[in-house]
C-alpha positions as CSV (number, residue, x, y, z in Angstrom):
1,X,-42.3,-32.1,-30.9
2,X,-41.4,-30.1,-34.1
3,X,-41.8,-31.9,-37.5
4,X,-43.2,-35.3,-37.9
5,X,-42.9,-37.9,-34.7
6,X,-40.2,-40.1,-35.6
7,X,-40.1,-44.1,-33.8
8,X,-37.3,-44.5,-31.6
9,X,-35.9,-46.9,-29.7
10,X,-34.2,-47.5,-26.2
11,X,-31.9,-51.0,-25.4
12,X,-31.9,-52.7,-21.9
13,X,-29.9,-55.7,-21.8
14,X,-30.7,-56.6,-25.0
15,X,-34.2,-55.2,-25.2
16,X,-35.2,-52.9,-27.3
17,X,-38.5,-50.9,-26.2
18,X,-39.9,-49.2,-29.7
19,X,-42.0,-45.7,-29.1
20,X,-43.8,-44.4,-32.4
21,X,-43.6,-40.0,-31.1
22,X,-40.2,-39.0,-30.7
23,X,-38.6,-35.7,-32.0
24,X,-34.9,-34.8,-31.3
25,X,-34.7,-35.3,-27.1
26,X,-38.0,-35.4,-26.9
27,X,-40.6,-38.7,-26.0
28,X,-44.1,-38.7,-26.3
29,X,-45.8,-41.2,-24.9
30,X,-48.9,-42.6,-23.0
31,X,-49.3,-43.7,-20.0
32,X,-49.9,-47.5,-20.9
33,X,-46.3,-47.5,-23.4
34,X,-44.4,-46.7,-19.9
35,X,-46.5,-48.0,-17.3
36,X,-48.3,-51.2,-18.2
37,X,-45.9,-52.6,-19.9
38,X,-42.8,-54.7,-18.2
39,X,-39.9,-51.8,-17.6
40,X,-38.2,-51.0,-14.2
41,X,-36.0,-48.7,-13.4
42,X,-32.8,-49.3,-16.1
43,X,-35.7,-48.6,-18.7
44,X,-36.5,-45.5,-17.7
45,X,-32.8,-44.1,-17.0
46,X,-31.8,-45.2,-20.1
47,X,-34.7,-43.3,-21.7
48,X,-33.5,-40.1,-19.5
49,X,-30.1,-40.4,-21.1
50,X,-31.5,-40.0,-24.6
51,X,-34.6,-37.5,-24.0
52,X,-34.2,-34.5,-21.7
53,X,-38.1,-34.1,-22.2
54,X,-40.6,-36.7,-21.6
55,X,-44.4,-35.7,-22.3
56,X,-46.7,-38.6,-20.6
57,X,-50.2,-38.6,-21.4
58,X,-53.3,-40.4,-20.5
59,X,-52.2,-40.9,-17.4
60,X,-55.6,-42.4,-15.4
61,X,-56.1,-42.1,-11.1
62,X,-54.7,-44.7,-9.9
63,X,-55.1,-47.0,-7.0
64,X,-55.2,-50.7,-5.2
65,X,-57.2,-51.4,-8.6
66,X,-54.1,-50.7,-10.7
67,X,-51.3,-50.9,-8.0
68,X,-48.7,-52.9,-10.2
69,X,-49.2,-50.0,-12.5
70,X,-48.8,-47.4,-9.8
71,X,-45.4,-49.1,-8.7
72,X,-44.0,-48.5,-11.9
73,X,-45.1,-45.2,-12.5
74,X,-43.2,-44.6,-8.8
75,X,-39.7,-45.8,-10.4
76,X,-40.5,-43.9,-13.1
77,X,-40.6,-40.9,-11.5
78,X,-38.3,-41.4,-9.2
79,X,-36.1,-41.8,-12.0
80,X,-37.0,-38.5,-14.4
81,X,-36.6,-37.4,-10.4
82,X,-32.7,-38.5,-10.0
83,X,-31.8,-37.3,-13.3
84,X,-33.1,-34.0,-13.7
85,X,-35.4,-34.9,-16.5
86,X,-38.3,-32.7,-17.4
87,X,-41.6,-34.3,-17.4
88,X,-45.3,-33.1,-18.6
89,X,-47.7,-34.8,-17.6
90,X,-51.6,-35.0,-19.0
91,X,-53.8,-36.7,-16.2
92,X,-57.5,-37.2,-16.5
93,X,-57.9,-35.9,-12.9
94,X,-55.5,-33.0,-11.2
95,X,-52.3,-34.3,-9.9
96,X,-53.0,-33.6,-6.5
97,X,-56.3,-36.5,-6.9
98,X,-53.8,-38.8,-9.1
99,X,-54.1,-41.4,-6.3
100,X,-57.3,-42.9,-5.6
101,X,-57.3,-43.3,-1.4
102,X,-59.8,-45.2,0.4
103,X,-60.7,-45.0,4.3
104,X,-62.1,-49.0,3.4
105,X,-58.8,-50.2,1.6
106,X,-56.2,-52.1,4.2
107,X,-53.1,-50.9,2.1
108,X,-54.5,-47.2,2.4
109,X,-51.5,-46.9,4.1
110,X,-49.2,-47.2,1.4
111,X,-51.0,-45.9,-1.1
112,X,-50.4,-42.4,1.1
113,X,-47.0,-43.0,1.1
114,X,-46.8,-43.4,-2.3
115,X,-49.2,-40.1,-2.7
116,X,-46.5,-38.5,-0.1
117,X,-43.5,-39.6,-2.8
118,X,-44.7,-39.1,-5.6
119,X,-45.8,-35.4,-4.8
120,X,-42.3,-35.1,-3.3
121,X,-40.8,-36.3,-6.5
122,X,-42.9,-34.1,-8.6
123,X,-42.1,-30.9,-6.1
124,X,-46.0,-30.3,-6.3
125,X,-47.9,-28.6,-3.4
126,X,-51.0,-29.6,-1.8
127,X,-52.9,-27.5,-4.7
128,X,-50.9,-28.9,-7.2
129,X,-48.2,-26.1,-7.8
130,X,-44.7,-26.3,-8.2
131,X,-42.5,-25.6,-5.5
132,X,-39.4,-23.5,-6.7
């Protein structure tokens, strides 16, 4: 972001979501502002129709312990996904360890899945490279 961060603001249905770094078509945020917070899936295309450029940061690993978190995080980029929206990401871990799998956990099983997607989405390789 050039210049000073700017607040802007996006309206669902009558909701306006406030974020205090914005510049031109371009939202920084953490990922707690996107992803702990209660948005789904209108949220974040409406934010992909005003910012072409969306840097998320603070993103932690995720798992069963934050899984509501994880779910949203899945829209989201599913989303940025659909709509051709660029995304930068800054993880505490590499992207390829963002999900947290355990041999012990019962919903293991979906948690891969969502590892599957989300890598998918992202068009990352195993060593977390993009795929052109």
């Amino acid at each position: 972001i050039v210049g000073p961060p700017v607040v802007g603001t996006i309206s669902t249905y009558g909701r306006v979501v406030t974020f205090k770094q914005t510049g031109g078509n371009i939202l920084k945020c953490t990922f707690d502002e996107l992803c702990n917070v209660p948005l789904g899936a209108a949220d974040y295309m409406n934010l992909t129709k005003r910012f072409h450029t969306i840097i998320l940061y603070d993103v932690p690993q995720m798992g069963m312990h934050n899984l509501p978190s994880l779910k949203r995080f899945t829209h989201f980029i599913d989303v940025l996904y659909d709509t051709h929206t660029r995304l930068i990401i800054g993880a505490n871990c590499s992207l390829e360890n963002l999900l947290l799998l355990s041999n012990n956990d019962t919903s293991s099983i979906e948690l891969q899945f969502n590892h599957r997607q989300l890598m998918d989405d992202l068009k990352m390789n195993m060593v977390g490279f993009m795929i052109e």
